[in-house]
N, C-alpha and C positions, 0 to 999 in steps of 0.2 A: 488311554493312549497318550504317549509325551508328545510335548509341541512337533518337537524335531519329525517324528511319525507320521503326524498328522497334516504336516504340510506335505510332506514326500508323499506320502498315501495319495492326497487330495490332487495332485500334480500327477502321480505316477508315469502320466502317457509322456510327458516333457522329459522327466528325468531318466525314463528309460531311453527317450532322444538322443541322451545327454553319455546315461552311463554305457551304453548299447550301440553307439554310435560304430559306423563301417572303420573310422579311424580306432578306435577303441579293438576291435574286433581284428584290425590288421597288425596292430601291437602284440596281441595276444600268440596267433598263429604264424607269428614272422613275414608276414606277405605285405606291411604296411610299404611303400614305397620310399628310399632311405630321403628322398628329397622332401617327402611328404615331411617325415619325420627331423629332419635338418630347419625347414623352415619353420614347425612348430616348435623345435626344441628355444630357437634363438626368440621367438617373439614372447615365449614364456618365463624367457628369461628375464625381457624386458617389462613383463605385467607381474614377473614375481617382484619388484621393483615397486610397484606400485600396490601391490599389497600389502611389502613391508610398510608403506606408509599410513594404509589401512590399519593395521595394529596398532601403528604407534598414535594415531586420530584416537582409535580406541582406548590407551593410556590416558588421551585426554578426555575422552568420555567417563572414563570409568568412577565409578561411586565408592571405590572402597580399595582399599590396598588390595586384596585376592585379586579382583579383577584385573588392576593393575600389573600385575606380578604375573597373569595369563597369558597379557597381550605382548607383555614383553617374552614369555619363554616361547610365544610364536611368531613374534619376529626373530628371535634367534633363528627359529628353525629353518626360518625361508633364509635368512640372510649367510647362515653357518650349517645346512644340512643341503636343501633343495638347490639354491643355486651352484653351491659348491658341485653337486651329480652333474647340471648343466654345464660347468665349466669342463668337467674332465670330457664327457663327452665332447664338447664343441671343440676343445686342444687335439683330439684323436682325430679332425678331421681339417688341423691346421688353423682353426678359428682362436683368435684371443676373444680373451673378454673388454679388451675399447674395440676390438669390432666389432663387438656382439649390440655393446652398450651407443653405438653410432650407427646402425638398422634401425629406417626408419620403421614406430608401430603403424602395425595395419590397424586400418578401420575397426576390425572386428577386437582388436589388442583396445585398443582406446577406448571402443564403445564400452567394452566390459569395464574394465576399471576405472573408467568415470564415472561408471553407471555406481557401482560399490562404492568411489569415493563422496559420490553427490550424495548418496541414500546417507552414508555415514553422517556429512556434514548437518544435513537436514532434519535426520532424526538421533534415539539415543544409541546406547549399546545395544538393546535388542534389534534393534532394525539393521545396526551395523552385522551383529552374529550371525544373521538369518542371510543376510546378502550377501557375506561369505562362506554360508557353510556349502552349497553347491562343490567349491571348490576345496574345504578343507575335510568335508567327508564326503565329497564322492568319489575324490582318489580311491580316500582309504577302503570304499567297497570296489570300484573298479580294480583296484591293487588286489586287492583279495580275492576278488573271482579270477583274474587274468591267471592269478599264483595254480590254482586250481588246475587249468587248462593242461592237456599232455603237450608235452613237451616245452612251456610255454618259459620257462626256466632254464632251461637247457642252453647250453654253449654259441650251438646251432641258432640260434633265436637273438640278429643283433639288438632285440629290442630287451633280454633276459633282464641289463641290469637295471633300466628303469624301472621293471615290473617288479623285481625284487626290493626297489629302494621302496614301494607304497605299499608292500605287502609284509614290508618289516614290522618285527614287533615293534617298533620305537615309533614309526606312523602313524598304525592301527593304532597304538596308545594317544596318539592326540587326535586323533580320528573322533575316536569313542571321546576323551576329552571333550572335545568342541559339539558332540551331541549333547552330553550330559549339560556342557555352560548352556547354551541355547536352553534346556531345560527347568532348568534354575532361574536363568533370567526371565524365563515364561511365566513361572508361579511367582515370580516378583511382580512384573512390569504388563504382562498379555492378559487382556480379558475379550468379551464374546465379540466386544463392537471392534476393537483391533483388529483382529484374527485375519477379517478382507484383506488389511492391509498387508499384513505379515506375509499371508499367503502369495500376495501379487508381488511383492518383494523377495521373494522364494520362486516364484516362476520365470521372474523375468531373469533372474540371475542364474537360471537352470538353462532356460533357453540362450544366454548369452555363451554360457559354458559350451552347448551345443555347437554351436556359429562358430567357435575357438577350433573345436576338431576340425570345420569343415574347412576353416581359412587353412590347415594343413594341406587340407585335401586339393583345394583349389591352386594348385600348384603351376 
């Protein structure tokens, strides 16, 4: 079984938390409440901000050109794919982006991504990989189940386009990517005495991803 697997596997009950979540589940069948989804769209916007930073820490982690060359074509992505979806959304409901960028983060925005930037600072690239993959493949399975769903695509469904932007082939392609890196960087860098750590660096960042729905919900 690959690392990626085996921390998901060993966590399952968290990440189903995570990927299962009632927010998740109201994205799906169009019933999420549009405020729910307003106030989570803007504070993602503001933690995708701080992801991209995450990357680029990882540029300076990185051991080798490839790596390097990773972390930069996924900061492109947040910085020229993801937030770009969040702008046109937030503009449809009269939102700019310096108003997006002057909301302040909630508790649950900050705890995550200090939580990811501290683990990054502290440790190397595998600890950094693992502490973001919650977030860079559990879109890409939550995008792909939601796609699934009847109707869940549909016109009808104001939540269609975001479920389409993570169920797109271009996603799903660094979805699966960032499983495989985490992989790689396993047979390099993870052996049996790590693995505690890995895993509790996998949970908590699972369980924070959690929190993040709910700060939606908590409207």
């Amino acid at each position: 079984m690959s690392l990626f697997e085996s921390l998901k596997n060993d966590n399952i009950e968290i990440w189903h938390s995570y990927t299962k979540h009632e927010f998740v589940q109201g994205l799906g069948d169009g019933t999420l409440p549009i405020a729910a989804f307003k106030k989570y769209l803007v504070q993602d916007y503001l933690f995708l901000i701080e992801f991209a930073r995450a990357y680029a820490l990882g540029m300076y982690k990185s051991t080798d050109l490839e790596q390097m060359r990773k972390c930069l074509s996924s900061a492109k992505g947040i910085l020229e794919m993801e937030m770009n979806l969040h702008i046109r959304l937030c503009e449809s409901w009269g939102l700019t982006e310096a108003e997006i960028v002057a909301t302040p983060e909630e508790p649950a925005n900050l705890a995550y991504t200090r939580y990811v930037l501290d683990t990054a600072m502290k440790g190397d690239m595998l600890d950094l990989k693992v502490a973001l993959a919650p977030c860079a493949i559990g879109y890409g399975e939550i995008g792909a189940e939601l796609a699934q769903q009847q109707a869940a695509l549909e016109p009808s469904n104001p939540y269609a386009e975001w479920i389409k932007e993570y169920s797109s082939d271009e996603y799903q392609e660094l979805a699966t990517s960032a499983v495989k890196e985490i992989d790689d960087l396993g047979a390099l860098y993870a052996t049996e005495a790590r693995y505690d750590r890995l895993s509790k660096i996998f949970r908590e960042a699972t369980r924070l991803e959690a929190n993040f729905w709910q700060m939606g919900l908590d409207v």
